[in-house]
Every structure is written in structure tokens, then in C-alpha cells.
CHARMM internal coordinates of N, CA and C (Angstrom, degrees):
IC EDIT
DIST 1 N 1 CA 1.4580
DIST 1 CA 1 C 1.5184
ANGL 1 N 1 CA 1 C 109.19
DIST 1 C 2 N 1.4348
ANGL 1 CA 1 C 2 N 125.10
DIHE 1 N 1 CA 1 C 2 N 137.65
DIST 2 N 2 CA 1.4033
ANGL 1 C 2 N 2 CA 131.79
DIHE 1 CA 1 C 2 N 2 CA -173.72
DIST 2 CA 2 C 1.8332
ANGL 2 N 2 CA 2 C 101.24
DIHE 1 C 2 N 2 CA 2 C -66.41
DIST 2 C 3 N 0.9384
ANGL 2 CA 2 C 3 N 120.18
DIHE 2 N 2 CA 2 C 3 N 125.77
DIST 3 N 3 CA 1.3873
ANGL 2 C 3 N 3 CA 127.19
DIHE 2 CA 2 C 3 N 3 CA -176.13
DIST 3 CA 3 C 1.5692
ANGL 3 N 3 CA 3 C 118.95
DIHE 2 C 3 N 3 CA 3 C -128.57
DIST 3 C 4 N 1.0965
ANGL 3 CA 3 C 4 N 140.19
DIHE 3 N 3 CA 3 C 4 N 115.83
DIST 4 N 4 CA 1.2297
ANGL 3 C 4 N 4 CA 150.67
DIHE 3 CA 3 C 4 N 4 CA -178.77
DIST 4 CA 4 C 1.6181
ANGL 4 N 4 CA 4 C 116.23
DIHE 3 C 4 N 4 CA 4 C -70.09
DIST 4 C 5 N 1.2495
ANGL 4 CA 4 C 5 N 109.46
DIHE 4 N 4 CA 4 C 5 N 106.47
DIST 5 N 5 CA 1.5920
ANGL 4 C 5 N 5 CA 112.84
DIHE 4 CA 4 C 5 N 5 CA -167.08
DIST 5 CA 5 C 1.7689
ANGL 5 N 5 CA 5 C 101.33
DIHE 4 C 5 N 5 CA 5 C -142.30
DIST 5 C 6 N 1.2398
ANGL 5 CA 5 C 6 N 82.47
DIHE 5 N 5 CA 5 C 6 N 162.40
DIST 6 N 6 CA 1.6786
ANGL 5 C 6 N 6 CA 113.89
DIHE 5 CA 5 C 6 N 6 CA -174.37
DIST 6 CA 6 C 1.4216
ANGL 6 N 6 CA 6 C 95.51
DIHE 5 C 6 N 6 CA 6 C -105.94
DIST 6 C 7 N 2.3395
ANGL 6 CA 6 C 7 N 104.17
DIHE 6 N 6 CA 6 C 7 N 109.52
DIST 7 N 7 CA 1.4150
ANGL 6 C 7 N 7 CA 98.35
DIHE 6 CA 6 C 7 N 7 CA 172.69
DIST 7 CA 7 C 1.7959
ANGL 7 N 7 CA 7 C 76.75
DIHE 6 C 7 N 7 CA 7 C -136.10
DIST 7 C 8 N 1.4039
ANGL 7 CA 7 C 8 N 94.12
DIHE 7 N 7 CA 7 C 8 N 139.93
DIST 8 N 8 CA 1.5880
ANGL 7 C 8 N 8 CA 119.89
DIHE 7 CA 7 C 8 N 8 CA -167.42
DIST 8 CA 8 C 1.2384
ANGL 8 N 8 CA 8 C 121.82
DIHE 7 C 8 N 8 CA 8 C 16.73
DIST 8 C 9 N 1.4583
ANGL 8 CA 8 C 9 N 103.65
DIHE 8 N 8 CA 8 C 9 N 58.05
DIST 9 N 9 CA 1.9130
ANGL 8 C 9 N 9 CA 125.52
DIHE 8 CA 8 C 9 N 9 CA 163.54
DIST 9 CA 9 C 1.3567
ANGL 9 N 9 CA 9 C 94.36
DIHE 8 C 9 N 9 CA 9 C 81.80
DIST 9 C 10 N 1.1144
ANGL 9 CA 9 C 10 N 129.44
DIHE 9 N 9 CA 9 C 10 N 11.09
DIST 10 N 10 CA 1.5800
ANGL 9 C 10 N 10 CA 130.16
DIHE 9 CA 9 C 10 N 10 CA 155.32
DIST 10 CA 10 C 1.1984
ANGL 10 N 10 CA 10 C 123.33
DIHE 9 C 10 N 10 CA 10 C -90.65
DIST 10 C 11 N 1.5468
ANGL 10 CA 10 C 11 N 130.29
DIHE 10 N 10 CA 10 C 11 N 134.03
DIST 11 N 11 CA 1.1803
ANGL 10 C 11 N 11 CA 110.07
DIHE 10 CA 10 C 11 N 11 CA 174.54
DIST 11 CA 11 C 1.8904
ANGL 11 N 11 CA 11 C 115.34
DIHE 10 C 11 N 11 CA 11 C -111.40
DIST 11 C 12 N 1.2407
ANGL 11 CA 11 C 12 N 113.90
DIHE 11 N 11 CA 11 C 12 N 134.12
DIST 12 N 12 CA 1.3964
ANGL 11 C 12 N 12 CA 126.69
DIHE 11 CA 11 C 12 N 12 CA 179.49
DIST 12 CA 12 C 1.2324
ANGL 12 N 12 CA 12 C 131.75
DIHE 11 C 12 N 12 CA 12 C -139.68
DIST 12 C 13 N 1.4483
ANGL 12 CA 12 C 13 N 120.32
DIHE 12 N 12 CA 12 C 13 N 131.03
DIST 13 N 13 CA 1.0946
ANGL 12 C 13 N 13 CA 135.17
DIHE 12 CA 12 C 13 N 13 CA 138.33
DIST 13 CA 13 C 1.7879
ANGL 13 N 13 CA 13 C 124.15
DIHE 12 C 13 N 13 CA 13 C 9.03
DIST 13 C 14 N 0.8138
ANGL 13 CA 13 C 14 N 137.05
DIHE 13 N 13 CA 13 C 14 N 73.08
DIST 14 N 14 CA 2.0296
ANGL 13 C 14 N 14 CA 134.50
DIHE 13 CA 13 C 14 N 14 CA 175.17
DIST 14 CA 14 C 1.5673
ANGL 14 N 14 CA 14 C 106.24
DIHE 13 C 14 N 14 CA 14 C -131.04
DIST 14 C 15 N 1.0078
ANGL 14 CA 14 C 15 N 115.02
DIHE 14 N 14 CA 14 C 15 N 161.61
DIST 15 N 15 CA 1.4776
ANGL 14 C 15 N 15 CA 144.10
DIHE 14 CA 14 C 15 N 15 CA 170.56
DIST 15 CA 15 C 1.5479
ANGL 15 N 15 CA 15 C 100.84
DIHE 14 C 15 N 15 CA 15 C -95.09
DIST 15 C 16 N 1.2588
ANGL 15 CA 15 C 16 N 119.51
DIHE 15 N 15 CA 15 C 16 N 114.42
DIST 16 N 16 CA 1.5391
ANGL 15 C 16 N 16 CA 133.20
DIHE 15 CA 15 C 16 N 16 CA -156.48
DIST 16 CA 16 C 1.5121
ANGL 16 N 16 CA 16 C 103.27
DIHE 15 C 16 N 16 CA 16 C -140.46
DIST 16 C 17 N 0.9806
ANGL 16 CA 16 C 17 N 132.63
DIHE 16 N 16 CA 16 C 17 N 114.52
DIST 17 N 17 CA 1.6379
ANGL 16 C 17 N 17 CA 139.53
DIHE 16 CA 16 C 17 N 17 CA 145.71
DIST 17 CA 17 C 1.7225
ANGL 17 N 17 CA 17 C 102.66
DIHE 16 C 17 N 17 CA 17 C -28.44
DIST 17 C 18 N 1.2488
ANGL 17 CA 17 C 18 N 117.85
DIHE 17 N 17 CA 17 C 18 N 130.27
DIST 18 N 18 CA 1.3864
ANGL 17 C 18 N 18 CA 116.29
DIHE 17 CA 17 C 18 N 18 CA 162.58
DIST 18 CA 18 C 1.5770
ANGL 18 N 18 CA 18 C 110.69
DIHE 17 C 18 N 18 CA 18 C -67.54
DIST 18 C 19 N 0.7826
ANGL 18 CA 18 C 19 N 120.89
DIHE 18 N 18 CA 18 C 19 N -44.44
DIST 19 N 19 CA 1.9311
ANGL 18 C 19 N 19 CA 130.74
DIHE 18 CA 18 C 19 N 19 CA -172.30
DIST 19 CA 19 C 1.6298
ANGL 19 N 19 CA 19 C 89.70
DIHE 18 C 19 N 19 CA 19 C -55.47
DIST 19 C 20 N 1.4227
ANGL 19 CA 19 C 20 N 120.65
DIHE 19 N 19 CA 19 C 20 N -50.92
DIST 20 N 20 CA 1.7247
ANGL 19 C 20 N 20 CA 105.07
DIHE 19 CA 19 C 20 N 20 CA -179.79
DIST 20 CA 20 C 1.3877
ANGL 20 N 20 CA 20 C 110.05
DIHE 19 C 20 N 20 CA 20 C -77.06
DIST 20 C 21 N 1.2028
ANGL 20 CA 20 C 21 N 150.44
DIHE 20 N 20 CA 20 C 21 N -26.20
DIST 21 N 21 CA 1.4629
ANGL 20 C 21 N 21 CA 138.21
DIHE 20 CA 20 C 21 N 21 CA 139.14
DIST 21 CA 21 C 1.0937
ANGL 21 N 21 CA 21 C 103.61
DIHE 20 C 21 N 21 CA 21 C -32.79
DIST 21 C 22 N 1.4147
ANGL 21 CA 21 C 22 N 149.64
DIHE 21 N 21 CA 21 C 22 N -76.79
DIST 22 N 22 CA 1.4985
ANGL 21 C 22 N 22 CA 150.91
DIHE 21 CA 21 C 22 N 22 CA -147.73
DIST 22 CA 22 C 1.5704
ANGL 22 N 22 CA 22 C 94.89
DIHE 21 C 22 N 22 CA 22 C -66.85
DIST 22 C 23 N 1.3357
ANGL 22 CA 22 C 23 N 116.50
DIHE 22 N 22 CA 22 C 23 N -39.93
DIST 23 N 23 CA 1.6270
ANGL 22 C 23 N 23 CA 115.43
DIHE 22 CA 22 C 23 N 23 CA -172.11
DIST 23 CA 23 C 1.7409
ANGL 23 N 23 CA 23 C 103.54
DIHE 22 C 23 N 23 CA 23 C -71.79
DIST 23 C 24 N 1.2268
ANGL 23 CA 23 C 24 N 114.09
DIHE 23 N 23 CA 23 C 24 N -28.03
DIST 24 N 24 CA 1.4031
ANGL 23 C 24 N 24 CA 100.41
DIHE 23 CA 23 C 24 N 24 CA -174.95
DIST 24 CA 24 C 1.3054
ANGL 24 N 24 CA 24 C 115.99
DIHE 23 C 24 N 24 CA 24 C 100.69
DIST 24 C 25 N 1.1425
ANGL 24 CA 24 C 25 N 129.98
DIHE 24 N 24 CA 24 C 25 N 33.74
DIST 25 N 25 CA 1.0766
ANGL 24 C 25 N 25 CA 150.05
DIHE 24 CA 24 C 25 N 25 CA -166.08
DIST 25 CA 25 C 1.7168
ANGL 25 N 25 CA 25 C 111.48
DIHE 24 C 25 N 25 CA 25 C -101.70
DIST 25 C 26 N 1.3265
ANGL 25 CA 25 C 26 N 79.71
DIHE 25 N 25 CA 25 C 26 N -58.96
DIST 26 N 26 CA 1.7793
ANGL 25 C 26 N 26 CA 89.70
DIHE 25 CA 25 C 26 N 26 CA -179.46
DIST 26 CA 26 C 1.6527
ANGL 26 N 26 CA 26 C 104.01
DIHE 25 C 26 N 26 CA 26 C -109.90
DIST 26 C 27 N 1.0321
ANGL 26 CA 26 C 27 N 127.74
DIHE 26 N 26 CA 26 C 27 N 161.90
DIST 27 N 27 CA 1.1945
ANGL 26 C 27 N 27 CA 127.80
DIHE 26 CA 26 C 27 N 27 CA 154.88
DIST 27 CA 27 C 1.5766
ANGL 27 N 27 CA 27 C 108.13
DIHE 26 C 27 N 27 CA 27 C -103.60
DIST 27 C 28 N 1.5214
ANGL 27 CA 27 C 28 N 107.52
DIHE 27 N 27 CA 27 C 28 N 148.91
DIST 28 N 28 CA 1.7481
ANGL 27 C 28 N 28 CA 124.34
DIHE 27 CA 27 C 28 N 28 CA 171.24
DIST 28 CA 28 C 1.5947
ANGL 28 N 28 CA 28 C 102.92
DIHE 27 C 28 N 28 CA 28 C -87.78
DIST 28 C 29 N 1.3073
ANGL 28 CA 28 C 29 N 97.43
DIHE 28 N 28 CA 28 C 29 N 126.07
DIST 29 N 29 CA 1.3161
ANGL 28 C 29 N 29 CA 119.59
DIHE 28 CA 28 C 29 N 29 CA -177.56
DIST 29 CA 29 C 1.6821
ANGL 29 N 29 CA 29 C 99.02
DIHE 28 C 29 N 29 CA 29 C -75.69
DIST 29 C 30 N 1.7107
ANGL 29 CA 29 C 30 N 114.91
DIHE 29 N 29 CA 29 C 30 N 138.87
DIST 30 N 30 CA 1.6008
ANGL 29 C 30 N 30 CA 107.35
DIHE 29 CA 29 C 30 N 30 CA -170.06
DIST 30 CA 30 C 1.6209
ANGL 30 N 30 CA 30 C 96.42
DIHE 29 C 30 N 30 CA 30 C -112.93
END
COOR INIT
IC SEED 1 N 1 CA 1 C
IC BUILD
């Protein structure tokens, strides 16, 4: 699912596993 995340103070657009959000991997962009 396209998921909106914070990757190095950028925020973008990716296709993200929820379980690696939950792991902490990525952060959810608010």
C-alpha cells in the first residue's frame, strides 16, 4: 500500500509493509 513516510527529513510517497512501519523502520509522515 502507498504510504507516506519521512525518509531523511523528506517526505515521500513508497509502498511500505505495515509490519516495517510497526518495526520502526520508517517513520509515518503526519
Amino acid at each position: 500500500q502507498n504510504v507516506r513516510v519521512l525518509v531523511k527529513g523528506a517526505t515521500k510517497r513508497l509502498r511500505i509493509c505495515t509490519s516495517c512501519i510497526k518495526n520502526g523502520r520508517v517513520q509515518k509522515a503526519a
